[in-house]
C-alpha positions in Angstrom: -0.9 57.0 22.5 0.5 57.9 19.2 3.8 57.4 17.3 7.4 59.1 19.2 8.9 60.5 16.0 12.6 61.9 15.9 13.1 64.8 14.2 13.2 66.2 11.8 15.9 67.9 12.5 16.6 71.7 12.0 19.7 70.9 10.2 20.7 69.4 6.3 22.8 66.3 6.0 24.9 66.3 3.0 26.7 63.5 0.6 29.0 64.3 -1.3 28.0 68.0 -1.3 24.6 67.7 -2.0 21.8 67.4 0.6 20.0 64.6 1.2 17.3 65.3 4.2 16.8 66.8 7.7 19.6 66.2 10.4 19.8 66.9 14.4 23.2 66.9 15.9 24.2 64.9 19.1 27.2 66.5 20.6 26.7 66.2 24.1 27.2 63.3 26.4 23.5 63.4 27.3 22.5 63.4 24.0 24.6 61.1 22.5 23.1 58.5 25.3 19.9 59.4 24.6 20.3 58.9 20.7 16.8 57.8 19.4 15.7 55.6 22.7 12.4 56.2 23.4 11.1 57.0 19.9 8.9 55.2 17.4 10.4 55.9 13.8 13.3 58.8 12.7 12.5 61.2 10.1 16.0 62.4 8.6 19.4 61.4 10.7 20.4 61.8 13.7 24.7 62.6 13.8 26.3 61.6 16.6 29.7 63.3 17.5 32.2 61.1 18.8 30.3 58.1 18.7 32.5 55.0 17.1 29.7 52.5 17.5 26.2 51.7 18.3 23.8 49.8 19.9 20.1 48.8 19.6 19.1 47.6 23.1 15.9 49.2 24.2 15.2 50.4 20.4 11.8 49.6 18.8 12.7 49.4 15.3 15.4 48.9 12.6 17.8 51.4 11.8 20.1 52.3 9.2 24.0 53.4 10.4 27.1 54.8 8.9 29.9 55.3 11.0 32.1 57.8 9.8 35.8 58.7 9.9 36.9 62.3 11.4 36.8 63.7 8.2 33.2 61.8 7.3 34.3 59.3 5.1 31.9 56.5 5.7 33.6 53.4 6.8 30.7 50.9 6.9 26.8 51.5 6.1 24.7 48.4 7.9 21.3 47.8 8.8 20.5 47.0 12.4 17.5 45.1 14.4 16.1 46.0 17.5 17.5 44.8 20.7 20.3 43.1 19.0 22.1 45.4 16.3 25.1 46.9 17.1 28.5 48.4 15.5 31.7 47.1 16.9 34.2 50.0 17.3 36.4 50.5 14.4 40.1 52.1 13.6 39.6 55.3 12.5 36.1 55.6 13.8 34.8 59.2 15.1 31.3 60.0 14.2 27.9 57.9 13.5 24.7 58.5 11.3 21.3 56.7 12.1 18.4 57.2 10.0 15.3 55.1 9.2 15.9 51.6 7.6 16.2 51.9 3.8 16.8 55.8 3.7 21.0 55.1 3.6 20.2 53.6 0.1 17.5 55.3 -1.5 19.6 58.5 -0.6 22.6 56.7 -1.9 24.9 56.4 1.1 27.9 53.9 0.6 31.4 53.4 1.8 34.0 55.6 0.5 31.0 58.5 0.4 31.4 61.9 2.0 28.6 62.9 4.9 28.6 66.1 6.3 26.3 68.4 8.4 25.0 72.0 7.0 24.2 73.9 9.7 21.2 76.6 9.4 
């Protein structure tokens, strides 16, 4: 059985302005729930609508997060293990990132930045 990759997805995620990679959008319940369970590795982000806060139970590997603000503001950028990574919910909170561990930095993601989805 071979590797359950996420995404990419049909969609740009931009900081600052600028894109960075390939982004899928999570704005249903259902989707949201599902986030990346049942996958292997993530190729681009995955953006999570009203999602405050994560958690890694039942994931297989590590993930980078950002939660975001309503306006996409990042709040907080963390890496998280499987099975016991999570984001507590925080003031201000509306909207979540996850993309493979690492990709957050070498794409320059940090507090204070501004993440936003370009829709094709």
């Amino acid at each position: 059985m071979g590797l359950r990759t996420f995404g990419p997805g049909p969609h740009r995620l931009l900081r600052n302005g600028l894109p960075v990679g390939a982004c899928a959008v999570a704005d249903t319940a259902r989707s949201r729930r599902k986030g990346l369970l049942g996958t292997d590795e993530v190729t681009g982000a995955l953006w999570l609508t009203r999602c405050p806060s994560v958690h890694m139970v039942g994931m297989r590997y590590p993930i980078d997060v950002a939660v975001l603000d309503k306006d996409g503001t990042v709040l907080r950028v963390a890496t998280l293990r499987p099975w016991i990574g999570m984001t507590r919910p925080r003031l201000r909170a509306a909207v979540t990132v996850e993309a493979a561990a690492g990709a957050f930095s070498s794409w320059g993601v940090e507090p204070g930045d501004r993440l936003a989805v370009e829709y094709e």
